[in-house]
The first five atom37 places (N, CA, C, CB, O) and aatype in JSON, in Angstrom:
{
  "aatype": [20, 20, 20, 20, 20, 20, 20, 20, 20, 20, 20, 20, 20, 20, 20, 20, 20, 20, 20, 20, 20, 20, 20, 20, 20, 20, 20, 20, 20, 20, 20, 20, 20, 20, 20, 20, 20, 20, 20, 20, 20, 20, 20, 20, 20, 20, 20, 20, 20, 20, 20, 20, 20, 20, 20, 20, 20, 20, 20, 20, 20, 20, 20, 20, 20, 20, 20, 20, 20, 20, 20, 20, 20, 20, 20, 20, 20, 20, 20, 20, 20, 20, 20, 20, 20, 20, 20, 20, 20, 20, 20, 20, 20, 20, 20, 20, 20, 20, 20, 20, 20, 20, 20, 20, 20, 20, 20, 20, 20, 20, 20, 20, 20, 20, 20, 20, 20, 20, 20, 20, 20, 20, 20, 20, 20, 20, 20, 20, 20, 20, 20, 20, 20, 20, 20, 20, 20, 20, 20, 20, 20, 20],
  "atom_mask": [
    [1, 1, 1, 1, 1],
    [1, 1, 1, 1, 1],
    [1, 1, 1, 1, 1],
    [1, 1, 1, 1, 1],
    [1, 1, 1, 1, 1],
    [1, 1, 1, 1, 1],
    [1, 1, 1, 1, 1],
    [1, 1, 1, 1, 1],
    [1, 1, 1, 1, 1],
    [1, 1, 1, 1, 1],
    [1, 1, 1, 1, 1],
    [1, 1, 1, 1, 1],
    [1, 1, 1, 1, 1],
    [1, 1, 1, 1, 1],
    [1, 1, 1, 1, 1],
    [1, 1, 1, 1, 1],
    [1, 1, 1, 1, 1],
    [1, 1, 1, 1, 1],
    [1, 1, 1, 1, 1],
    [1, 1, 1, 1, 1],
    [1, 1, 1, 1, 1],
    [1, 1, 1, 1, 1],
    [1, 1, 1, 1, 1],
    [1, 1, 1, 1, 1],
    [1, 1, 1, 1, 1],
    [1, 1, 1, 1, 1],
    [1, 1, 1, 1, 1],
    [1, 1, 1, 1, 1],
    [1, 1, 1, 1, 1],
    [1, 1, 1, 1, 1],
    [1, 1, 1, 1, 1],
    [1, 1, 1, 1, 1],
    [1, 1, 1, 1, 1],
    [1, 1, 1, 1, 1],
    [1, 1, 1, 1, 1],
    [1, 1, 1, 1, 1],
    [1, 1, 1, 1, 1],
    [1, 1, 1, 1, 1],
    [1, 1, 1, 1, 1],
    [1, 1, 1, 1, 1],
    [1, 1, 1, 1, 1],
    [1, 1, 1, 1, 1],
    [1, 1, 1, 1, 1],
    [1, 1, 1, 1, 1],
    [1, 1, 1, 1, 1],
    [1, 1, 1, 1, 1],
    [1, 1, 1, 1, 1],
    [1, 1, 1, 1, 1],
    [1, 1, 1, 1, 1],
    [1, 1, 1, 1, 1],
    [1, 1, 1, 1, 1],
    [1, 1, 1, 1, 1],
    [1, 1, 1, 1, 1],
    [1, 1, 1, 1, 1],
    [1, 1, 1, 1, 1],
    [1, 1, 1, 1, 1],
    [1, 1, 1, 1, 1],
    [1, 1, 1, 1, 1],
    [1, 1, 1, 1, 1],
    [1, 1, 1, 1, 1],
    [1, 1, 1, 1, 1],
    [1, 1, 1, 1, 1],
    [1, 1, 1, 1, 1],
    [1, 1, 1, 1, 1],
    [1, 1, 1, 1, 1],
    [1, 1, 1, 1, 1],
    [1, 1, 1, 1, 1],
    [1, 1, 1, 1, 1],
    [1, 1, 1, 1, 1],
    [1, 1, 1, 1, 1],
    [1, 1, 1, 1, 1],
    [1, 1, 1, 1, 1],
    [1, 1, 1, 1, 1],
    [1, 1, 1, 1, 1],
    [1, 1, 1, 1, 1],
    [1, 1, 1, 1, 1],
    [1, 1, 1, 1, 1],
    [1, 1, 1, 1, 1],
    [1, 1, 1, 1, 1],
    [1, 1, 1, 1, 1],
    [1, 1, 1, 1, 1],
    [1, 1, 1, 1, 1],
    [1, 1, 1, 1, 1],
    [1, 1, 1, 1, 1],
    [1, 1, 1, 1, 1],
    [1, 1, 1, 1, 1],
    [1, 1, 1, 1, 1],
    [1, 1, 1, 1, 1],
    [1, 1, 1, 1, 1],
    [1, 1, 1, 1, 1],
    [1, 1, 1, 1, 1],
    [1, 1, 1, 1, 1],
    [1, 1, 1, 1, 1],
    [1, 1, 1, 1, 1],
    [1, 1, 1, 1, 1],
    [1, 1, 1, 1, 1],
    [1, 1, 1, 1, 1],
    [1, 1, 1, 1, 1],
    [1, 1, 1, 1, 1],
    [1, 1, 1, 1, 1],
    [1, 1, 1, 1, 1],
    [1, 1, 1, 1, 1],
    [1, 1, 1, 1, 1],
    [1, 1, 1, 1, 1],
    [1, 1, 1, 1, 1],
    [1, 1, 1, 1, 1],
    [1, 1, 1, 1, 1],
    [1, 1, 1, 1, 1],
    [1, 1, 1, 1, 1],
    [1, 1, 1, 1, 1],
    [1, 1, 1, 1, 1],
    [1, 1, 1, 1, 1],
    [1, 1, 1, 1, 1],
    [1, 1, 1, 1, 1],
    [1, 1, 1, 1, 1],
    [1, 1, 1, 1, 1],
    [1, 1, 1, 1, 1],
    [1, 1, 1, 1, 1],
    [1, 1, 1, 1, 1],
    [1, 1, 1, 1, 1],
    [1, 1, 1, 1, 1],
    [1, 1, 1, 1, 1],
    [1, 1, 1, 1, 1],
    [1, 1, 1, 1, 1],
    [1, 1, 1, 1, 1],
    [1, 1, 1, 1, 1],
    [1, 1, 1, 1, 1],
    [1, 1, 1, 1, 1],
    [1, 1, 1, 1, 1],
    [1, 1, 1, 1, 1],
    [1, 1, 1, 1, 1],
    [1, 1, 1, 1, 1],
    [1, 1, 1, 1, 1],
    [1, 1, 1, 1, 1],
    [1, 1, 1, 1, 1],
    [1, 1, 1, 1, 1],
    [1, 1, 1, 1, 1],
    [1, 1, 1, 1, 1],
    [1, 1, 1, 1, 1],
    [1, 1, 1, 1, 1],
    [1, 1, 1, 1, 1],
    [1, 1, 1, 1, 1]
  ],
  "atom_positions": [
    [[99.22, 194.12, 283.06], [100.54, 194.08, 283.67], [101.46, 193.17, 282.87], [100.44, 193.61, 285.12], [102.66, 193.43, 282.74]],
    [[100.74, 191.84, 282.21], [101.93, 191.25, 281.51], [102.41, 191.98, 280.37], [101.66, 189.92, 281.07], [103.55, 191.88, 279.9]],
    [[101.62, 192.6, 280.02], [102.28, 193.38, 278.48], [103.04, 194.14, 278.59], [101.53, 194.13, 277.6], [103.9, 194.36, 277.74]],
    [[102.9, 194.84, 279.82], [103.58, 195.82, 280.11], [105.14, 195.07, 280.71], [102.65, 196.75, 281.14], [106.27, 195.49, 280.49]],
    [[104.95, 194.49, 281.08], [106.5, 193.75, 281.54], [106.85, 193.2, 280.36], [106.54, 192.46, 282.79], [107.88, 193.74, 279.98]],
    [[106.38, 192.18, 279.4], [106.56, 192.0, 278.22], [107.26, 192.89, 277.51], [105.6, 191.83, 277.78], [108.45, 192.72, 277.24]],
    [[106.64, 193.78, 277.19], [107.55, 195.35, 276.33], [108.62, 195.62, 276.71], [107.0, 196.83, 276.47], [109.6, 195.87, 276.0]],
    [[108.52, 195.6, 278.6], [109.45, 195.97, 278.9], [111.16, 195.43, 278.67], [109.0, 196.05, 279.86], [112.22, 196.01, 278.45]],
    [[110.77, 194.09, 278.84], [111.88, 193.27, 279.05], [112.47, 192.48, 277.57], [111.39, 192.21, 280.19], [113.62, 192.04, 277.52]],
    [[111.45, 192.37, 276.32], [112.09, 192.76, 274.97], [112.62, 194.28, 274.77], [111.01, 192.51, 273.86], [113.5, 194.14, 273.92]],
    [[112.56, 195.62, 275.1], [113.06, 196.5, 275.15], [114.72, 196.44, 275.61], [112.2, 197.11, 275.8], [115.8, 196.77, 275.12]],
    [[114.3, 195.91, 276.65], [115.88, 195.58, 277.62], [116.38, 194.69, 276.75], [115.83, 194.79, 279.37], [117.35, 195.41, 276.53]],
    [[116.53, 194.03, 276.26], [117.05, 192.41, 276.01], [117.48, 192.98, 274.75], [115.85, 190.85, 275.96], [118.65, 193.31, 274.6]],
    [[116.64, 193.12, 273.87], [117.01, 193.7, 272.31], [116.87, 194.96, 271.86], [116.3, 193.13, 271.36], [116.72, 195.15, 270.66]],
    [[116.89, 195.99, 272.73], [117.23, 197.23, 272.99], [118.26, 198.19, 273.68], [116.5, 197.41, 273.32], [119.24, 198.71, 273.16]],
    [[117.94, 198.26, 274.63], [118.7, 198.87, 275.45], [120.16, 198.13, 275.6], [117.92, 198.98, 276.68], [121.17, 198.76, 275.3]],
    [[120.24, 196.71, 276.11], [121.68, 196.36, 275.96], [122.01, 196.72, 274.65], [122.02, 194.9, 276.21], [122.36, 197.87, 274.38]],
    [[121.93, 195.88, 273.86], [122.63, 195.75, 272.57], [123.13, 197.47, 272.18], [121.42, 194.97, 271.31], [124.23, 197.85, 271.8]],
    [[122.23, 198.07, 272.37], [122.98, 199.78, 272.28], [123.63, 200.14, 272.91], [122.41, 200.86, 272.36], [124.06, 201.24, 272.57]],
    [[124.07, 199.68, 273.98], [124.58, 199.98, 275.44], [126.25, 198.91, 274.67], [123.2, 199.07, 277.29], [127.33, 199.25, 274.18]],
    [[125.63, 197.69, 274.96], [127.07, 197.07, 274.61], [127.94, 197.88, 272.91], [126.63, 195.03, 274.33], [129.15, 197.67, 272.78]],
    [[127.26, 198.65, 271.87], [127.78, 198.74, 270.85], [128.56, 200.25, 271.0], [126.75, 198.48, 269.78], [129.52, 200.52, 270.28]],
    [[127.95, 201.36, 272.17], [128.43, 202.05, 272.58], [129.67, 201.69, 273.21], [127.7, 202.51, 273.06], [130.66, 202.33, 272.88]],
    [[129.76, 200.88, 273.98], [130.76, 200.42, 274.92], [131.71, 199.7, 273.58], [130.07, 199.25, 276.34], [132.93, 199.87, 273.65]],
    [[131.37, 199.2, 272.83], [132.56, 198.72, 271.94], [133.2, 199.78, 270.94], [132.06, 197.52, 271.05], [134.25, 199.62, 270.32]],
    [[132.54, 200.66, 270.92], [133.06, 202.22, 269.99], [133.88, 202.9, 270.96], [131.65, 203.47, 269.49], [135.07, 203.1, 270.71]],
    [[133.19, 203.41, 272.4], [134.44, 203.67, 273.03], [135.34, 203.24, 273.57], [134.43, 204.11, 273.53], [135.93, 204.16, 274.14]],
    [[136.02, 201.86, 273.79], [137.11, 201.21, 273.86], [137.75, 201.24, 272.69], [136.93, 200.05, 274.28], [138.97, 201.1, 272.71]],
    [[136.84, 201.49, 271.0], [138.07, 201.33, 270.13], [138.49, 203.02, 269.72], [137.66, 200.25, 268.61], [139.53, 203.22, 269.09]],
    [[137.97, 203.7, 269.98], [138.16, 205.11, 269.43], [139.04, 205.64, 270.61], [136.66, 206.04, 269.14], [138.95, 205.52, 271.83]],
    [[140.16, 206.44, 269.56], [141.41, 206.76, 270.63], [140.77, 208.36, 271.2], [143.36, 206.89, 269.64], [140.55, 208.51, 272.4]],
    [[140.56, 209.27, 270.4], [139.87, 210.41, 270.83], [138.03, 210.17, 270.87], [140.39, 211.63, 269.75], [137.13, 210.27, 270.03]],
    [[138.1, 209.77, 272.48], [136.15, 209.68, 272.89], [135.95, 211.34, 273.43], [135.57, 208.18, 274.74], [136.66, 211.9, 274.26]],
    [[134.93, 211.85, 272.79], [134.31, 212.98, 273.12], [133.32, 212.78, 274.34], [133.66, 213.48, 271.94], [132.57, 211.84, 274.57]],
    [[133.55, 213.92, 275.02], [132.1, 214.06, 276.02], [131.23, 213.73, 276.18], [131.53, 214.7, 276.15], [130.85, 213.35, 277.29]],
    [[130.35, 213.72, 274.88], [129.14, 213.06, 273.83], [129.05, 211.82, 274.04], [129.35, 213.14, 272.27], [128.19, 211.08, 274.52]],
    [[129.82, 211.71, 273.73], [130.25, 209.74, 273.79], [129.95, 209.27, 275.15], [132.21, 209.22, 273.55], [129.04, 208.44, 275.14]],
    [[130.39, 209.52, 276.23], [130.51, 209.37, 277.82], [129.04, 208.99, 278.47], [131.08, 210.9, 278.53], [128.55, 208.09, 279.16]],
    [[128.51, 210.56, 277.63], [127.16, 210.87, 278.27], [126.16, 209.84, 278.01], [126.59, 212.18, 277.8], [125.48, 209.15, 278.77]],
    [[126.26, 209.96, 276.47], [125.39, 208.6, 275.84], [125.41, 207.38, 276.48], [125.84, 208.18, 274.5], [124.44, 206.84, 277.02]],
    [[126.58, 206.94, 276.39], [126.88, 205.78, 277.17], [126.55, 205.62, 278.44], [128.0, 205.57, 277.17], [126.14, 204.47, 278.58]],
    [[126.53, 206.28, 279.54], [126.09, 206.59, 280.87], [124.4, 206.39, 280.48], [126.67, 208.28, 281.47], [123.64, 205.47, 280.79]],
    [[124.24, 207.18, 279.97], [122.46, 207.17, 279.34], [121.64, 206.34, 279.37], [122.2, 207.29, 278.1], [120.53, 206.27, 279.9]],
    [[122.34, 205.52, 278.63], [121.97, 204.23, 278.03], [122.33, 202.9, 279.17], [122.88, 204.11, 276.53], [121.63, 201.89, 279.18]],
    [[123.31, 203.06, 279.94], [123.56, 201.78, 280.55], [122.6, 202.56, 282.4], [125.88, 201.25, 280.5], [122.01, 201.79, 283.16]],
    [[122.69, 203.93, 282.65], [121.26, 204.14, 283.25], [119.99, 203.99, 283.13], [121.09, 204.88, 283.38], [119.33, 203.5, 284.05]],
    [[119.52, 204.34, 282.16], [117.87, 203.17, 281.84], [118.06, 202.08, 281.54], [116.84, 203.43, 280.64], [117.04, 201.42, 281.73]],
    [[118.96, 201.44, 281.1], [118.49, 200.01, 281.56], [118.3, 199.6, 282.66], [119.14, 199.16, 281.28], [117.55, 198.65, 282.91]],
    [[119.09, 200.39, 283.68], [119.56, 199.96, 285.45], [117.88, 199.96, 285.75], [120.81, 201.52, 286.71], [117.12, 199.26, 286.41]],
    [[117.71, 201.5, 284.63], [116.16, 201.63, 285.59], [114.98, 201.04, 284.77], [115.65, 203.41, 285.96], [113.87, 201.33, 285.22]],
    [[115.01, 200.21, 283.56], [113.97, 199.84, 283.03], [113.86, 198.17, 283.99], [114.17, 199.93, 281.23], [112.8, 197.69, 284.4]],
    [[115.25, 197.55, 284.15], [115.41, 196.56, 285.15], [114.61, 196.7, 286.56], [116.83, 196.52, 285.41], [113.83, 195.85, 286.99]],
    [[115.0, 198.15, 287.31], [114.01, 198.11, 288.51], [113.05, 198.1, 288.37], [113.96, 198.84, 289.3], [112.48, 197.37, 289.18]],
    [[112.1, 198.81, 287.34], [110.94, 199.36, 287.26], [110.2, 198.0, 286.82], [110.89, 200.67, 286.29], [109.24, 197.55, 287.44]],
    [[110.64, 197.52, 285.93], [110.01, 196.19, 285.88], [110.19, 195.5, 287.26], [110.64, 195.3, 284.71], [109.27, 195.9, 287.98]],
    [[110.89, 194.74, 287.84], [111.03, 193.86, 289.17], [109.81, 194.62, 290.09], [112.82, 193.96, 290.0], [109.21, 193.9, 290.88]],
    [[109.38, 196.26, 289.98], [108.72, 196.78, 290.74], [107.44, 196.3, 290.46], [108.9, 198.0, 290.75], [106.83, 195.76, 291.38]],
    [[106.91, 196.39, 289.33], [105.75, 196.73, 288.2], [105.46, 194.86, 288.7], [106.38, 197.4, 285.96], [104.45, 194.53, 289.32]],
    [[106.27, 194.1, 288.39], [105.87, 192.5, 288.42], [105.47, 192.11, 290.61], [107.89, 191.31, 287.54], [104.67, 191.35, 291.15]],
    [[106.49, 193.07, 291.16], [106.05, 192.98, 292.67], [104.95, 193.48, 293.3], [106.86, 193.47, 293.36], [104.3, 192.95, 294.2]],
    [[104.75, 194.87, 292.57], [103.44, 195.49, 292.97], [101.92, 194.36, 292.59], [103.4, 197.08, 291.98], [101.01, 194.22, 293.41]],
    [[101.93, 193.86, 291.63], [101.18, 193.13, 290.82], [101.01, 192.16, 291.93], [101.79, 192.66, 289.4], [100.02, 192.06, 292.66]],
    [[102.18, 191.4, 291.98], [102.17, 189.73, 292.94], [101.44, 189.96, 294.36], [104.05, 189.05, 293.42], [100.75, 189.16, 294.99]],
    [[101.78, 191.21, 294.67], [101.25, 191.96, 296.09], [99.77, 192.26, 296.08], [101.99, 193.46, 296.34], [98.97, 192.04, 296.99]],
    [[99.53, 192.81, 294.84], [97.79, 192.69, 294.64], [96.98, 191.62, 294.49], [97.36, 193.26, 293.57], [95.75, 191.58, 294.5]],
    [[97.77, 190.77, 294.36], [97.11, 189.19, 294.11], [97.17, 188.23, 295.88], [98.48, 188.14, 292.61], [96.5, 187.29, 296.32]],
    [[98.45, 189.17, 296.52], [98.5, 188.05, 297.82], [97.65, 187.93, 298.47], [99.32, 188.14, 298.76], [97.53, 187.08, 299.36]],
    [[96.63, 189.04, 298.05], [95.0, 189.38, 299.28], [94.2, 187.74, 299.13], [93.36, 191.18, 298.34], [93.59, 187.23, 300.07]],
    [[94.34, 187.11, 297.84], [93.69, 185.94, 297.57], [94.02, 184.7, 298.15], [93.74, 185.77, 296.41], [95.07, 184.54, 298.77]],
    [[93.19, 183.82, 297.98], [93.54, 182.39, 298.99], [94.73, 181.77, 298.47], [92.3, 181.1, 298.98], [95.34, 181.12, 299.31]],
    [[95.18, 181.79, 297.42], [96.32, 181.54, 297.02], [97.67, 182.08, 296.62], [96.04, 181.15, 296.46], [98.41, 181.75, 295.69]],
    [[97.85, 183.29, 297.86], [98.74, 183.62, 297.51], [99.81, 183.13, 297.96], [98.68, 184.53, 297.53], [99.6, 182.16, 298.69]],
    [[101.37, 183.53, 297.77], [102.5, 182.97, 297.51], [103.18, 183.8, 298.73], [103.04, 183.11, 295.95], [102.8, 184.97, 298.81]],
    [[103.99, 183.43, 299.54], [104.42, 183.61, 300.8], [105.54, 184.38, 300.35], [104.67, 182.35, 301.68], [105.92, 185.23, 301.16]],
    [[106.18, 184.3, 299.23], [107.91, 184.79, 298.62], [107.27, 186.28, 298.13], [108.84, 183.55, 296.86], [108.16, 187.04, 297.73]],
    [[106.39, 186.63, 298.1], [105.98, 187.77, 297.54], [105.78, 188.96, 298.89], [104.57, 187.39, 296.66], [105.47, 188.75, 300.06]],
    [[106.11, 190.24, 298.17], [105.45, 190.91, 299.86], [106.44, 191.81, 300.13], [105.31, 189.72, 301.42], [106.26, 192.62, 301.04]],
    [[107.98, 191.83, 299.2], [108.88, 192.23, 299.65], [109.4, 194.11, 299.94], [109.54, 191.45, 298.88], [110.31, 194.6, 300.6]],
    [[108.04, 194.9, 298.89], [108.19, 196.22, 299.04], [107.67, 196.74, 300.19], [107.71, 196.84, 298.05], [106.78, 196.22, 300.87]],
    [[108.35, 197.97, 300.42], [107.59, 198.6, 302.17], [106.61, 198.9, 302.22], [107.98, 199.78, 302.92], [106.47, 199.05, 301.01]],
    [[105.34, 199.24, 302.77], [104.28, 199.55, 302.98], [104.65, 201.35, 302.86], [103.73, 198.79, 304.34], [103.68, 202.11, 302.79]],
    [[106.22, 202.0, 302.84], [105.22, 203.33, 303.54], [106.04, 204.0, 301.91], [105.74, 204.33, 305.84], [106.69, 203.12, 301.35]],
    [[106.04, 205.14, 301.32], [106.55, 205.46, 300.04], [107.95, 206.19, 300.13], [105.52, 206.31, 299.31], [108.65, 206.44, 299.15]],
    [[108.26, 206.49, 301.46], [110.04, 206.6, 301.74], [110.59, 205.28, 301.62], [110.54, 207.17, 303.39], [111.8, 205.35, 301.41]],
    [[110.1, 203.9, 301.68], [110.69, 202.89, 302.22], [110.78, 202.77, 300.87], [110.16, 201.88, 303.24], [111.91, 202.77, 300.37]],
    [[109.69, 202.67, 300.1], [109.44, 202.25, 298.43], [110.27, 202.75, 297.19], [108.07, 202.73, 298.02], [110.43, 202.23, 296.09]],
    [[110.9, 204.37, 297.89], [111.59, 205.07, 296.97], [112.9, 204.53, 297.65], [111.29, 206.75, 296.83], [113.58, 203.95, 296.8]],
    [[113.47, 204.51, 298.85], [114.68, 204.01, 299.27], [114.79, 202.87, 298.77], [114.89, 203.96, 300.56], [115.83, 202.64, 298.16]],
    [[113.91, 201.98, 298.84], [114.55, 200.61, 297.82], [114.8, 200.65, 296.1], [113.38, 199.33, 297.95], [115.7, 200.16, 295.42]],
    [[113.84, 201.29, 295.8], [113.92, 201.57, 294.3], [115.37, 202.3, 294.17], [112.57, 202.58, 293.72], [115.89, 201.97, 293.11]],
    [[115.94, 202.94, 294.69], [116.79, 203.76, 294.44], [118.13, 202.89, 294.87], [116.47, 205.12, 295.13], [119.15, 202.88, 294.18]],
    [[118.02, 202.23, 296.0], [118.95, 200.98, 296.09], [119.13, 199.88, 294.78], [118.38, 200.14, 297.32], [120.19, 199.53, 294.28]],
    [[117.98, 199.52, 294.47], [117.83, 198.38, 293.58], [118.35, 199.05, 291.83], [115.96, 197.8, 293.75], [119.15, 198.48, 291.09]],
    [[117.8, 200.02, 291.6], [118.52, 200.79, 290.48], [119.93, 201.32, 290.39], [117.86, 201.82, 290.29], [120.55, 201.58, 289.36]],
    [[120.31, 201.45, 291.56], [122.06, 201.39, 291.7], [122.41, 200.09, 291.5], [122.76, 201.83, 293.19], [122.93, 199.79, 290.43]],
    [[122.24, 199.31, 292.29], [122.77, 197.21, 291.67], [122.35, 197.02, 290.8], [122.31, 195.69, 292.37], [122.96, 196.22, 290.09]],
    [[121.11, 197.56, 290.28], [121.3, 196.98, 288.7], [122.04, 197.61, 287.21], [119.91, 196.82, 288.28], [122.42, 197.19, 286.11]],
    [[121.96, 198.9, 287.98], [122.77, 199.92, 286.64], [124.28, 199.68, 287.21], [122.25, 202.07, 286.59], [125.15, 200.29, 286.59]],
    [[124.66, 198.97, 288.16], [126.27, 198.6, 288.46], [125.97, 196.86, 288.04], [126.96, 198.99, 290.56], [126.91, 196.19, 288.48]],
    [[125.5, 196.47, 287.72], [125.42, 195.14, 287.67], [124.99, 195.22, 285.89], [124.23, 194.41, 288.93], [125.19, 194.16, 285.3]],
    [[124.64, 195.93, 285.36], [124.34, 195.84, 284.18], [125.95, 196.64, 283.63], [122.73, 196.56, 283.85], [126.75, 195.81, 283.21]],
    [[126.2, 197.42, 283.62], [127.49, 197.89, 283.5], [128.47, 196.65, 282.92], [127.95, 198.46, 284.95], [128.97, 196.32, 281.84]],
    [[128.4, 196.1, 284.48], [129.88, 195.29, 284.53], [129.08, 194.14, 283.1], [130.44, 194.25, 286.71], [129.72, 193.85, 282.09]],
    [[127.77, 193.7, 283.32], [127.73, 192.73, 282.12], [127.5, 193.47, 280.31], [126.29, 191.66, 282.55], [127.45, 192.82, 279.26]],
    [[127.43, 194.6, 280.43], [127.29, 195.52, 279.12], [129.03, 195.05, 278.93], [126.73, 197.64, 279.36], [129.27, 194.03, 278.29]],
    [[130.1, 195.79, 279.47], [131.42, 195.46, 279.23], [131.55, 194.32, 278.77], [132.16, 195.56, 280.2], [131.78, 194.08, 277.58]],
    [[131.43, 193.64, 279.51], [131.12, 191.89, 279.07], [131.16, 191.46, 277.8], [129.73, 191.37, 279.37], [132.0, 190.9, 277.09]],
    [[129.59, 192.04, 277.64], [129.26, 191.56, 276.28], [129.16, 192.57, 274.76], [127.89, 190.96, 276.56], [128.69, 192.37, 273.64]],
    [[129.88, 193.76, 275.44], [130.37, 194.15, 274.28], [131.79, 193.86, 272.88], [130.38, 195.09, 274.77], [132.07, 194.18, 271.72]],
    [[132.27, 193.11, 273.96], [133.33, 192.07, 273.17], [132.49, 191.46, 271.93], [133.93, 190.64, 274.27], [133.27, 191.12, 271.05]],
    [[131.33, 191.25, 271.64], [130.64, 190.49, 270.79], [130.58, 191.46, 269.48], [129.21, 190.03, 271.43], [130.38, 192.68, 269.48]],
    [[130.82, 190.55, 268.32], [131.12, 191.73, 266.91], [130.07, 191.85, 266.99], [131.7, 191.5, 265.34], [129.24, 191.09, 267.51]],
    [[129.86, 193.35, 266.2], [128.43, 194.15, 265.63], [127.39, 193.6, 265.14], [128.6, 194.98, 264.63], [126.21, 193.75, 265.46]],
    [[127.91, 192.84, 264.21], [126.55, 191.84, 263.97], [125.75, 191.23, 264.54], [126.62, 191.04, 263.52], [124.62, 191.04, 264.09]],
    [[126.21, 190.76, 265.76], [125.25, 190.17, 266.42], [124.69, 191.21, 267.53], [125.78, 188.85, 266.97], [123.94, 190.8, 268.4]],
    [[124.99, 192.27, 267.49], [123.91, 193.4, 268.05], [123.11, 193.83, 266.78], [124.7, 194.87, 268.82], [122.19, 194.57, 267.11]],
    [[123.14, 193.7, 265.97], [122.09, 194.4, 265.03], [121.74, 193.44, 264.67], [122.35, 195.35, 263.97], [121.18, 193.47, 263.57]],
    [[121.86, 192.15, 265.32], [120.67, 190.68, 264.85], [119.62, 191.32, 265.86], [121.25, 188.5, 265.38], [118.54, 191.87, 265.66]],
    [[120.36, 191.05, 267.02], [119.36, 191.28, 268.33], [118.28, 192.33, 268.18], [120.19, 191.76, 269.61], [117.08, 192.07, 268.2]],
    [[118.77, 193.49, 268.05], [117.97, 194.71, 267.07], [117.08, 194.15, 266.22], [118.93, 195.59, 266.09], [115.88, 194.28, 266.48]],
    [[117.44, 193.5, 265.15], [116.3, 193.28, 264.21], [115.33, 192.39, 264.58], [116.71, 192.86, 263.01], [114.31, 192.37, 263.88]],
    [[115.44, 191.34, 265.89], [115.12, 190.18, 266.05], [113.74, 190.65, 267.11], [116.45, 189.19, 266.6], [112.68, 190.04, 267.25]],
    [[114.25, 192.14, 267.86], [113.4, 192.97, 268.54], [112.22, 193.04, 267.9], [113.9, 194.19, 268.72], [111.22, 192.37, 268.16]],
    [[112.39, 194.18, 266.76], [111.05, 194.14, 265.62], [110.65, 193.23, 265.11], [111.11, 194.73, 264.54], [109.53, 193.21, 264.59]],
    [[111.22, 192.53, 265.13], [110.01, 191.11, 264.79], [109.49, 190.54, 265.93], [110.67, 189.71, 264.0], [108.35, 190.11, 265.75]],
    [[109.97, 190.37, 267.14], [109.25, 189.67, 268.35], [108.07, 190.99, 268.13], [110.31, 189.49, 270.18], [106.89, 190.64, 268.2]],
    [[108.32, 192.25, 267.9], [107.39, 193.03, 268.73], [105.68, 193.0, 267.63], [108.28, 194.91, 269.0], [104.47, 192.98, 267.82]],
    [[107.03, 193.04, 266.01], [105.45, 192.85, 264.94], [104.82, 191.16, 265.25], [105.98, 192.97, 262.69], [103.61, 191.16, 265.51]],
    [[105.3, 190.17, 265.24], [104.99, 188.75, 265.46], [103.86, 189.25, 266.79], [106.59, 187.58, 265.88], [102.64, 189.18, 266.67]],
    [[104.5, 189.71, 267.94], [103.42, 189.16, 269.15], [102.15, 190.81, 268.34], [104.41, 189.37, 271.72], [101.18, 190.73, 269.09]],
    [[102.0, 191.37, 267.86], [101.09, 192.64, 267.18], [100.3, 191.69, 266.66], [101.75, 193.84, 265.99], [99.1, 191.67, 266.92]],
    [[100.79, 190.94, 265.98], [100.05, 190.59, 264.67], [99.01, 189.17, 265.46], [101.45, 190.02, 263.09], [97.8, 189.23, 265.65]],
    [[99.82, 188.1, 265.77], [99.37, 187.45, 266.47], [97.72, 187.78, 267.7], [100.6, 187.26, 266.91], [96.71, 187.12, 267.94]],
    [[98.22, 189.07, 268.15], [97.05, 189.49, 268.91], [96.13, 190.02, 268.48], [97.21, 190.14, 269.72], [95.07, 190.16, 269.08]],
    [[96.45, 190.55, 266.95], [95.65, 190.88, 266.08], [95.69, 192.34, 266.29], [94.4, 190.2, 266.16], [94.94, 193.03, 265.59]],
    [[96.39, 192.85, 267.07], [96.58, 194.71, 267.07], [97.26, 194.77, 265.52], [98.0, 195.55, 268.63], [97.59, 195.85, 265.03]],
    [[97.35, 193.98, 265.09], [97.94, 194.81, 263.63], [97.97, 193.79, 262.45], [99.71, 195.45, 263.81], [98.68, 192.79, 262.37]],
    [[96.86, 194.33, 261.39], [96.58, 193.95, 260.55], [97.12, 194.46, 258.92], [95.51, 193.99, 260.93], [97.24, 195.57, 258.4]],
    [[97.39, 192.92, 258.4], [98.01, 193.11, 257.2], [97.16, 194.62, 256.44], [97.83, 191.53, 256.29], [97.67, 195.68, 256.1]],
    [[95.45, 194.09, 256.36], [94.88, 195.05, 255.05], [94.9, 196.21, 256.18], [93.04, 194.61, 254.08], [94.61, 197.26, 255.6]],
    [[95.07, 196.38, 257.24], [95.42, 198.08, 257.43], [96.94, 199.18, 257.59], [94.76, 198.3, 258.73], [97.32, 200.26, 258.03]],
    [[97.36, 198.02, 256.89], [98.87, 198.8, 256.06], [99.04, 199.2, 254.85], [99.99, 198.04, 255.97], [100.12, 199.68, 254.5]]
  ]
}
């Protein structure tokens, strides 16, 4: 489960925004935006909404499997027991975050290009660094 939130949330951070905000800075400067353009952009600032829920889910489901133990944590517990309740919240929580990611994509697309294609590059290296480190990926098998 941590890796998997791990991936997830370098994905988000130095992925998904940074493409999201560089979209959003192309169509504020381009006087004729195509259709194309719209969609992408919608695209892109929708999976993040939902790579955001899915993680918060993925890290709750987890905390919930652990509360059975003597030490579990009282703040945990918060998804429904029945799978209408589970999809009604997910579907709540992915609307506030794909409207809440929005308003901060706008935000921070004010930021020049460069420093989205740091973030980008800074991605592939967190992702080869933590590879290599764990030893999933070795120099002599390149």
């Amino acid at each position: 489960v941590f890796m998997l939130a791990v991936t997830k949330m370098i994905e988000l951070v130095f992925e998904s925004l940074p493409e999201a905000c560089l979209q959003t800075s192309t169509v504020m400067v381009l006087e004729n935006v195509q259709f194309l353009h719209w969609i992408s952009l919608a695209s892109s600032i929708i999976s993040a909404g939902f790579l955001m829920t899915d993680l918060n889910f993925v890290v709750e489901r987890h905390k919930m499997e652990m509360a059975h133990s003597d030490t579990a944590n009282p703040v945990y517990g918060y998804l429904p027991k029945s799978t209408g309740g589970q999809v009604r919240l997910f579907l709540a929580m992915w609307l506030f975050e794909t409207s809440y990611g929005a308003c901060t994509i706008i935000l921070l697309s004010q930021l020049p290009n460069y420093v989205i294609a740091a973030l980008v590059s800074f991605e592939f290296f967190l992702i080869m660094s933590y590879k290599i480190a764990t030893s999933e990926v070795a120099f002599d098998e390149l």
